[in-house]
N, C-alpha and C positions, 0 to 999 in steps of 0.2 A: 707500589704503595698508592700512588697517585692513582692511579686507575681503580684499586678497590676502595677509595675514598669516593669517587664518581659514580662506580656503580651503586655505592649506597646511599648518594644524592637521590640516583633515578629514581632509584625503588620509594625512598621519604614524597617526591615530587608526584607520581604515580600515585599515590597513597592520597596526595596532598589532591591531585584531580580527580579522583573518586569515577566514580560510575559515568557511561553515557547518559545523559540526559536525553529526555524524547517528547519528540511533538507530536496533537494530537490536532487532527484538523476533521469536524464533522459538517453534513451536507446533506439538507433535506427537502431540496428542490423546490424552495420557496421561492424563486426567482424567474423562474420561468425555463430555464435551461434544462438539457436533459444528458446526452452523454459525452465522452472523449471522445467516440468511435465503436468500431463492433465489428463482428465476424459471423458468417453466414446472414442468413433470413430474417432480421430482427426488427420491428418498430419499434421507437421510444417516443414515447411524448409526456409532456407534463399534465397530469390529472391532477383538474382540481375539485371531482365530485368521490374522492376516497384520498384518507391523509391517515400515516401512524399518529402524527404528531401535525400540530400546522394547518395547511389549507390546500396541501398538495401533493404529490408523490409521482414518484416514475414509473409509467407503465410500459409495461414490453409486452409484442404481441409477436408470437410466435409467426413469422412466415413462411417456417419449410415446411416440406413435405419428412423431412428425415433431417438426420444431422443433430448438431447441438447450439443454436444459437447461442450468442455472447454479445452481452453487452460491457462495453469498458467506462465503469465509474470512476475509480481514480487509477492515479500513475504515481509512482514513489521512484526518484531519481537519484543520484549522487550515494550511492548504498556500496557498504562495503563488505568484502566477507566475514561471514558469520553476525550479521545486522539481522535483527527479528521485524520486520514487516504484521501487524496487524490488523485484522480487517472485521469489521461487524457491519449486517444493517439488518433491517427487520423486510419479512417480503410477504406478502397475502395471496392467498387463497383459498377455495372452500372445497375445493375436489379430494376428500377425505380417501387416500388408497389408488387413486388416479391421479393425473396427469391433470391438469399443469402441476408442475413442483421447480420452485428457484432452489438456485442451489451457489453458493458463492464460493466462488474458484478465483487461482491466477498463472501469470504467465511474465518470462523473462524478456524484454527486449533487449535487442540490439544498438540501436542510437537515439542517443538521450534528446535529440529536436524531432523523432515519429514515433508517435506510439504505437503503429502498424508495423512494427520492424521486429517481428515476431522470431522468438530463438526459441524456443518449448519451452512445455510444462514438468514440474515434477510431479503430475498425475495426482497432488492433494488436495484436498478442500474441504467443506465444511457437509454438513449431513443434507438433506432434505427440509427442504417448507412441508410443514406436516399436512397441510391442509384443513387444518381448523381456523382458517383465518389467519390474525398477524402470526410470525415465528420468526422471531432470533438467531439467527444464521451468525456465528465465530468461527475466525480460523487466523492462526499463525504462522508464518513460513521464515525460514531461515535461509537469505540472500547467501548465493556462491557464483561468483562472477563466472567460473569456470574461464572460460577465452572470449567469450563476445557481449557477458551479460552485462548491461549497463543501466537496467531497470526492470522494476517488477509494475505490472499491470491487474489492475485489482476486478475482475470481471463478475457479473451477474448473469450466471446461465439458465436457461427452461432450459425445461425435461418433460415435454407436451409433445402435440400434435399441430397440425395447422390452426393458424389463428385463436389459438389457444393462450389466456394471459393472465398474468400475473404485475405485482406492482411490487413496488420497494419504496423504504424510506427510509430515513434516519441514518446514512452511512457514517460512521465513524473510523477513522485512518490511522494508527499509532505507527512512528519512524525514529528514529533516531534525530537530534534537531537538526543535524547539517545534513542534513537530508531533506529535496524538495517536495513536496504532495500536491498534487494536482487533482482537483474533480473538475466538474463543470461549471462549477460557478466560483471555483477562489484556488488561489496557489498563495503556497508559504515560498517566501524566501529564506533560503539560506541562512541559518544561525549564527551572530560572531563566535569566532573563536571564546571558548571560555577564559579567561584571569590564569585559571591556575595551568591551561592547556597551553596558554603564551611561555608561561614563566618558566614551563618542563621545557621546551624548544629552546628558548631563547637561551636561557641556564643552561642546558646539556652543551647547546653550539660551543657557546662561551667558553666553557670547562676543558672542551674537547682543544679549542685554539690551544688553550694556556697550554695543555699538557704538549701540544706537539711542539709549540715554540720550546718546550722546555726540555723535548728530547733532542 
């Protein structure tokens, strides 16, 4: 009896804590900064003669010969599975049907102090920069630690040729709040614990003593 009393505490307390909450952290290069890091052939610098919004934007210039350059705008850390990761930014070009085209992708790391601690991709991301200028690049991915994942890495690729570029702005980040987000210029800490997420823990421990001193 004691025990289907407790279970129908959790389920009231549960109820009583409601949904994850989620934080949104955006980033548009108005400071001078430019990326985390990157992968293959890639230039990043802060342009301040082309802006979505603002007085500046980040420009990637393609430097391989082949390959798929990446640059890494943010890092979302402390994620747990089945956590929805969100990612938007807006990226420019005019090469209507060609090359340059950004395309915003991501990837799982290994250890939460390098963001170069690369464990793969789930091969998904967002469409193509159309080439008429700015374009609105979204996409959402749903974190699974599998055995080594310990972060997702929020990357900006070309799809070009040598020295071919493109710019980005406006990045915006959605995570769950106890969860970290990192760009280039600002990182969230950690969320407190919610009121009603203390009271479900602290409450369950409690319940759980009484009942066993009581067996």
């Amino acid at each position: 009896m004691m025990m289907k009393q407790i279970m129908i505490l959790v389920v009231g307390l549960l109820l009583l804590a409601g949904p994850v909450s989620a934080a949104t952290v955006t980033y548009s290069w108005e400071d001078g900064e430019t990326i985390l890091g990157s992968y293959s052939a890639i230039t990043a610098t802060n342009d301040t003669t082309i802006a979505h919004s603002g007085n500046s934007s980040l420009e990637l210039v393609d430097g391989g010969a082949s390959g798929t350059p990446q640059a890494y705008v943010g890092w979302v850390t402390g994620l747990l599975d089945g956590d929805t990761v969100t990612a938007s930014f807006w990226v420019y070009d005019t090469t209507l049907g060609t090359s340059p085209s950004g395309r915003l992708w991501g990837h799982y790391t290994r250890d939460v102090t390098d963001i170069n601690s690369y464990v793969g991709s789930p091969g998904v991301g967002s469409d193509y920069s159309d080439g008429t200028g700015w374009s609105y690049l979204e996409y959402s991915w749903t974190f699974n630690s599998g055995t080594d994942n310990n972060g997702w890495v929020i990357e900006a690729r070309t799809y070009s040729g040598l020295n071919d570029t493109i710019w980005v702005d406006d990045l915006t980040i959605i995570a769950p709040d106890y969860a970290t987000i990192y760009t280039a210029g600002s990182t969230t800490a950690p969320a407190p614990v919610p009121a009603a997420a203390w009271l479900f823990g602290s409450g369950l421990l409690g319940l759980l003593a009484i009942h066993r001193r009581k067996a």
